[in-house]
C-alpha positions as semicolon CSV with decimal commas, in nm:
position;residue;x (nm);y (nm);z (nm)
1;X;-3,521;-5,339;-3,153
2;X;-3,532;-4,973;-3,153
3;X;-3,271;-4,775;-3,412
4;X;-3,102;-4,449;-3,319
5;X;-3,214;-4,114;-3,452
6;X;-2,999;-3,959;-3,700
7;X;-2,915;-3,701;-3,457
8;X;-2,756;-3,986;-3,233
9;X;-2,590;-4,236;-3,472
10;X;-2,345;-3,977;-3,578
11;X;-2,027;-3,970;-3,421
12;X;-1,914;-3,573;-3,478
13;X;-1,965;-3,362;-3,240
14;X;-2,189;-3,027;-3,288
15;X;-1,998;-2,776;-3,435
16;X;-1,953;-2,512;-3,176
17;X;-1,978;-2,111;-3,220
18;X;-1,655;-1,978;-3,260
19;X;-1,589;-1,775;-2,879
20;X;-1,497;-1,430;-2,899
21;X;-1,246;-1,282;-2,674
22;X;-1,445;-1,037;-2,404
23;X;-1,252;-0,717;-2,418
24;X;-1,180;-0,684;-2,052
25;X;-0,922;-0,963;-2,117
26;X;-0,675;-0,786;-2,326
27;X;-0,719;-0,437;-2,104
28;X;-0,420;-0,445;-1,869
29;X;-0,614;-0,198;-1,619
30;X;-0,864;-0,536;-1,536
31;X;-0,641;-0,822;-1,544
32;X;-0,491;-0,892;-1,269
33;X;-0,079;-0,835;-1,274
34;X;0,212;-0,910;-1,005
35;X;0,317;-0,543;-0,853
36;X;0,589;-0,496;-0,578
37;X;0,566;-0,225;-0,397
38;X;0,869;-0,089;-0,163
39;X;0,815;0,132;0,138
40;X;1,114;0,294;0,290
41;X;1,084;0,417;0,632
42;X;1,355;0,627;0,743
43;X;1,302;0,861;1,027
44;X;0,980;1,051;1,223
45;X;1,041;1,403;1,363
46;X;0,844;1,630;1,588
47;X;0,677;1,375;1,782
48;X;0,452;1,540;2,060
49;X;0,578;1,279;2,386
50;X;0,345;1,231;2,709
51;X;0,735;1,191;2,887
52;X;1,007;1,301;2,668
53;X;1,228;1,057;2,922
54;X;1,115;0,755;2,739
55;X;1,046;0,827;2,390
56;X;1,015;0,440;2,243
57;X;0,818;0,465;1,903
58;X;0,749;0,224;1,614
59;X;0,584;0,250;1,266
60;X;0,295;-0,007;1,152
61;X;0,288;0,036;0,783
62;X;-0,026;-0,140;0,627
63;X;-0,123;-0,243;0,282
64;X;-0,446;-0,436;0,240
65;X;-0,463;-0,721;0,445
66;X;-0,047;-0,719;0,503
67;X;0,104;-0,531;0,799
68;X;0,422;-0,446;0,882
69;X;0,665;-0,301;1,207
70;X;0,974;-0,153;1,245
71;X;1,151;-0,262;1,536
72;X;1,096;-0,048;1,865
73;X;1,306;0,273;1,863
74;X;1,406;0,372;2,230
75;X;1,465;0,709;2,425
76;X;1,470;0,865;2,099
77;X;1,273;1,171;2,036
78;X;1,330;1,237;1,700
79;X;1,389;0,839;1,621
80;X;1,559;0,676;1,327
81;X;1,433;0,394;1,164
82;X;1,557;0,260;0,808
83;X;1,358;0,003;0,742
84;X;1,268;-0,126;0,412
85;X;0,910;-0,321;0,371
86;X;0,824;-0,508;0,037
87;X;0,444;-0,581;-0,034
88;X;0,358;-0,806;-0,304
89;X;0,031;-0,792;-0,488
90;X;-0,183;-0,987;-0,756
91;X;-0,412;-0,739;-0,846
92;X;-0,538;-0,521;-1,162
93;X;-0,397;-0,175;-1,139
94;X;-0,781;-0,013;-1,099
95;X;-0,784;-0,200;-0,779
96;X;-0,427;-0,141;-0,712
97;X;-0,523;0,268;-0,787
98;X;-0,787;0,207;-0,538
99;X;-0,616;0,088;-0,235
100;X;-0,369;0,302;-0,018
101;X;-0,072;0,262;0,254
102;X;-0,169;0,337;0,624
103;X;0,151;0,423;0,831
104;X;0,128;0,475;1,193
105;X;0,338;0,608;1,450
106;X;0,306;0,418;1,743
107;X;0,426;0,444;2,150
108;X;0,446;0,115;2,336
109;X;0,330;0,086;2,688
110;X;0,395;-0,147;2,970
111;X;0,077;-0,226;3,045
112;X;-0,229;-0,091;2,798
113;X;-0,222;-0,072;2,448
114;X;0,033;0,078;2,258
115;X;-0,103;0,472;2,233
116;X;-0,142;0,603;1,877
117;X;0,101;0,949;1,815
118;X;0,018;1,003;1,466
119;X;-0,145;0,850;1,117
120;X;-0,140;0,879;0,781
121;X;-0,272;0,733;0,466
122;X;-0,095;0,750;0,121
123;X;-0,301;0,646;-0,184
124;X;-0,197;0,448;-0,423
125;X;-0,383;0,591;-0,737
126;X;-0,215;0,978;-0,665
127;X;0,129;0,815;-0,645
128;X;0,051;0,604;-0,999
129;X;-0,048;0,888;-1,209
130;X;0,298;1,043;-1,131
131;X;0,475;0,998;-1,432
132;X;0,721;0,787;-1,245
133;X;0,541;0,582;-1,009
134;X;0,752;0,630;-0,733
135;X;0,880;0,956;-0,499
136;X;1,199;0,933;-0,433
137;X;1,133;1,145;-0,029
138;X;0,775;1,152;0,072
139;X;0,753;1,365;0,379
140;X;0,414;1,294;0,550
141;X;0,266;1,553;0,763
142;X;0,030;1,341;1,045
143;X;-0,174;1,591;1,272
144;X;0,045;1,870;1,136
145;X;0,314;1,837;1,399
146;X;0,458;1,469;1,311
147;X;0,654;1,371;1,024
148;X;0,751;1,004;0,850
149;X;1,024;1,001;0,625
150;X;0,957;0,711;0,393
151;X;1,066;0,764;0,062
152;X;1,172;1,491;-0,208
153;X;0,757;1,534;-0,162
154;X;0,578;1,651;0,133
155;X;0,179;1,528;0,154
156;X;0,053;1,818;0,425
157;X;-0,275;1,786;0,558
158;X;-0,498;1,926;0,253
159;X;-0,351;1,576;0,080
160;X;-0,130;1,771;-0,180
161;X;0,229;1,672;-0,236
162;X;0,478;1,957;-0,231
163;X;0,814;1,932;-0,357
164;X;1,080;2,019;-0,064
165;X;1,413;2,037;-0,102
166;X;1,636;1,776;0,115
């Protein structure tokens, strides 16, 4: 009959090493938090129209994998939409810094694709080191002739927001 090692006839277990906490778990810019974001669309102005006699325009507004569409505005030039879109994220705020919003003004046709009248892309990292994390009218300029309302800023073409008053 063969007896145990000492090693084996114990019962306790091995005292483990006491575990230290790695630091990127108590940094709130790595863990990953819930953040809602809102998008208000509101109007687009001085759309450049192939035929002026049917001006029917929507918005796409983008965020990561999520997409979303205002409803199709029709024989409007300078159309309305107010629309509110709510994205919801689990993310740490150095990736949320890193992503951005892509909004698109687009013109529906019968039979091809719908024909793209203007972009723009808002980043999320210039819009969180504003000391309030939100603007309350951000006028996008898209090919310098077409405007989104979504949200008292205006982001021209050289990417720089500019206060205008409403």
């Amino acid at each position: 009959m063969r007896t145990k090692s000492p090693e084996k006839r114990s019962r306790q277990k091995p005292a483990r090493q006491q575990a230290y906490r790695v630091e990127t778990e108590r940094n709130p810019e790595t863990t990953p938090q819930y953040f809602q974001i809102s998008v208000n669309v509101l109007e687009a102005r001085k759309l450049i129209w192939m035929n002026p006699h049917s001006a029917n325009s929507y918005v796409i507004v983008v965020l990561g994998k999520k997409k979303h569409r205002t409803t199709i505005r029709r024989n409007m030039e300078e159309p309305y939409y107010r629309e509110y879109f709510m994205f919801e994220l689990y993310v740490s705020i150095r990736d949320l810094q890193r992503t951005s919003i892509w909004l698109a003004v687009m013109e529906p046709r019968c039979c091809a694709p719908p024909r793209l009248m203007g972009e723009a892309s808002i980043d999320l990292g210039a819009i969180w080191s504003q000391p309030s994390k939100w603007h309350p009218n951000l006028l996008i300029t898209v090919y310098s002739c077409v405007f989104i309302e979504i949200a008292q800023f205006l982001l021209d073409s050289t990417g720089f927001f500019k206060h205008e008053p409403p």
